[in-house]
C-alpha positions in Angstrom: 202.9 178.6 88.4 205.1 176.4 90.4 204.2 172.7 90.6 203.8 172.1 94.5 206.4 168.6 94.6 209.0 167.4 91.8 207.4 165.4 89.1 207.8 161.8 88.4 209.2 160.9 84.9 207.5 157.8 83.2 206.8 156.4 80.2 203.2 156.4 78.2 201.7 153.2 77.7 198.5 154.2 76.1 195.7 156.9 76.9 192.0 155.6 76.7 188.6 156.6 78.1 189.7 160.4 77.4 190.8 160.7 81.1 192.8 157.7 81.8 196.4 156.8 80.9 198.6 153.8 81.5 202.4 154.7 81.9 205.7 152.8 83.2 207.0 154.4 86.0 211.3 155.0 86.5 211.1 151.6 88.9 209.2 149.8 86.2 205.6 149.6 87.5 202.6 149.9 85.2 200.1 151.8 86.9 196.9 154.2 85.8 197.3 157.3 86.1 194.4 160.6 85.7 194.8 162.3 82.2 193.4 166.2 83.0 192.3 166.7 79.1 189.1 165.8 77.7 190.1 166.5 73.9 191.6 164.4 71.6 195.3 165.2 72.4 196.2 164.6 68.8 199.8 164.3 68.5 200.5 164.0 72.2 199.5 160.3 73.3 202.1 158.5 70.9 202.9 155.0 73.1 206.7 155.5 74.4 206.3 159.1 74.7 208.4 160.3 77.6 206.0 162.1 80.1 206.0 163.9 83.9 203.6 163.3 86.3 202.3 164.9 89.6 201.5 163.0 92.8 197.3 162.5 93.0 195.8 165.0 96.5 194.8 162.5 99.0 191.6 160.8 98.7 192.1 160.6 94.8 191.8 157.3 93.5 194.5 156.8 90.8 198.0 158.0 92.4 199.1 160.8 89.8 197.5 162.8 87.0 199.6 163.7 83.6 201.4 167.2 83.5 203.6 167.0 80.9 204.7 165.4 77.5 207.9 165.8 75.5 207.9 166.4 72.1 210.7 166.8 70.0 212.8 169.1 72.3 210.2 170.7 73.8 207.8 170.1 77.1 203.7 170.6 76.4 201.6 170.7 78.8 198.4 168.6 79.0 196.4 169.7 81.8 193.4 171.6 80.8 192.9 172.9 84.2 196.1 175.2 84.4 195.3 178.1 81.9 193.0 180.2 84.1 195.7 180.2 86.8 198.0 180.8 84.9 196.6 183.6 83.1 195.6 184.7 86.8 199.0 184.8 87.7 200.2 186.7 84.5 197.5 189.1 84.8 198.6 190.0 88.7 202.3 190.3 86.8 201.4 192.2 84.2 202.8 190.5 81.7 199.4 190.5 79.5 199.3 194.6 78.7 196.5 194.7 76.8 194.6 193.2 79.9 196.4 195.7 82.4 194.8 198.9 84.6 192.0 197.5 86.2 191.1 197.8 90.0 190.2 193.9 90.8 189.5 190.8 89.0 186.9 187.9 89.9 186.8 184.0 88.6 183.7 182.3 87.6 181.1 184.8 88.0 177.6 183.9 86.6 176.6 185.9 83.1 174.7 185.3 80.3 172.2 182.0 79.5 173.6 179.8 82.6 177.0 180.3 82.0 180.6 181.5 84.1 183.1 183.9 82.8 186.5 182.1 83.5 187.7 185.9 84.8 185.7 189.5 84.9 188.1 192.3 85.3 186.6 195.6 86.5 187.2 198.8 87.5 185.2 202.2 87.8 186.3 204.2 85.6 186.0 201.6 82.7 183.3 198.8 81.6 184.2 195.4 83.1 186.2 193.6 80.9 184.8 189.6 80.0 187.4 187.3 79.7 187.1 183.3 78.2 190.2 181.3 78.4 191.1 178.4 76.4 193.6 176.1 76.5 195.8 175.1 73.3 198.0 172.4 73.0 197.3 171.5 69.3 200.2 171.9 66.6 200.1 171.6 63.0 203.0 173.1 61.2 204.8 175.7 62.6 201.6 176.9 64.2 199.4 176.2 67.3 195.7 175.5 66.6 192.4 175.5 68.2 190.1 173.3 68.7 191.5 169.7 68.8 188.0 168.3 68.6 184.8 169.7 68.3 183.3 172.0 71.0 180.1 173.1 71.3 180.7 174.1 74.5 183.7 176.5 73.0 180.9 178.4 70.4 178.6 178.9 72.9 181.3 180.8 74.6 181.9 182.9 72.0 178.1 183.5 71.3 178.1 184.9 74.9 181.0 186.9 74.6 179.4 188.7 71.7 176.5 189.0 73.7 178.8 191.2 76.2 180.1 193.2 73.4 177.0 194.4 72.6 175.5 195.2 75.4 178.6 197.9 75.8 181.0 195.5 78.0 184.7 194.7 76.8 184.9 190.8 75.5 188.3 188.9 75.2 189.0 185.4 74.1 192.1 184.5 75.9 193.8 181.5 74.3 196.6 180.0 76.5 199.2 177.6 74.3 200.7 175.5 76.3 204.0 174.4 74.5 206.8 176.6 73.6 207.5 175.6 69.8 205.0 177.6 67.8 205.1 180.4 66.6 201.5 181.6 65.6 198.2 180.8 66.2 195.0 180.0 63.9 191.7 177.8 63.7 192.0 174.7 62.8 188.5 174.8 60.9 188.7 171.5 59.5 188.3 170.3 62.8 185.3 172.2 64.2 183.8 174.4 61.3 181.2 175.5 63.3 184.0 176.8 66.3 185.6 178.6 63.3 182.2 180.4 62.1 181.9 181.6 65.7 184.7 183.0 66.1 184.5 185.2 62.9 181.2 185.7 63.6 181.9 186.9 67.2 185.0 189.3 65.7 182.9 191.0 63.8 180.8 191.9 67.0 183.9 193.1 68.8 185.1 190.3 70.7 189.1 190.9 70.9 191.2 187.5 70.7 194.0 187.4 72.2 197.4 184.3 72.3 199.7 183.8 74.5 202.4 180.9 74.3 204.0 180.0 78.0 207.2 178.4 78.7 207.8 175.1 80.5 209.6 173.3 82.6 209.0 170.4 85.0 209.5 173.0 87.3 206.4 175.3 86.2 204.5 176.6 83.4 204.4 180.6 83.1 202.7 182.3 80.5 205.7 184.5 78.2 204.4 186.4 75.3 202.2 187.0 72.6 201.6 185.0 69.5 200.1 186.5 66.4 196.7 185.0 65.0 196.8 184.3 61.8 193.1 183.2 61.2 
């Protein structure tokens, strides 16, 4: 996925109201700019924090929404709305094999109790194929994490993907980790406890989970390869 213009370097003043941030820009304005995450962002909203923004669509109110965040020597990326494009786009390239060999794929289709699957995979001579994506931009350790905060939202998700398993379909859990510096993936159950109990839970009824980390650039994100989960 290629960001559309060049992104704006700035500097974070503070984030607040979960989706709005104040940042210095490289000609020293303070303005307000969108933040595209509604978790906590722990570890990435540190004041001074060198960050990349993109220019607003017109007709949006504040002028740019938060891509990116340095930390350390790495780029992570914020914006929760990227990882079902992105795992689009890896899908089409093939660079997700245990996803790979079916005919078409579709994006939000209704299924279950009032709920969307984030991408349904199908083909004939197989049973479609449910697929829940998450984003992850949570580090702790060496590792990345999920959840950030607590999601009800995220269980139920996982309740309906076990629902799929057992009526016969095939169920993944997708989780997308937007940074480049870990290298495995787990739960962070002292966090969300019930998330954690869902997840076993919907293991045990054949959902498969699946991690990918991407790489990052202010050029694009792309999703790379696989991490193990160690949960």
């Amino acid at each position: 996925m290629k960001f559309n213009q060049p992104l704006r370097r700035a500097r974070l003043l503070k984030r607040y109201k979960r989706f709005l941030a104040d940042v210095t820009l490289e000609d020293g304005r303070e303005v307000t700019v969108h933040c595209p995450n509604p978790g906590s962002m722990m570890g990435l909203s540190a004041p001074e924090s060198e960050i990349w923004l993109s220019l607003a669509p017109p007709g949006r109110k504040l002028p740019f929404g938060w891509e990116l965040i340095r930390v350390g020597d790495h780029l992570v990326g914020i914006n929760t709305a990227w990882p079902n494009r992105l795992a689009e786009e890896a899908l089409a390239a093939g660079r997700i094999e245990a996803l790979s060999g079916y005919a078409s794929r579709r994006r939000e289709v209704a299924y279950g109790e009032n709920s969307r699957i984030d991408l349904l995979l199908e083909s004939q001579d197989r049973p479609p194929c449910y697929v829940e994506v998450k984003n992850v931009h949570l580090k702790r350790e060496a590792g990345a994490e999920f959840p950030d905060c607590v999601t009800q939202r995220g269980a139920k998700h996982l309740h309906e993907l076990s629902a799929m398993a057992a009526a016969g379909h095939r169920a993944v859990m997708l989780y997308i980790v937007q940074r480049m510096d870990c290298d495995s993936f787990a739960l962070a159950d002292d966090i969300d406890p019930a998330y954690a109990a869902a997840f076993d839970s919907a293991r045990r009824a054949g959902v498969e989970m699946l991690c990918y980390r991407c790489d990052i650039t202010r050029e694009g994100i792309e999703i790379t390869e696989p991490l193990p989960i160690t949960r």
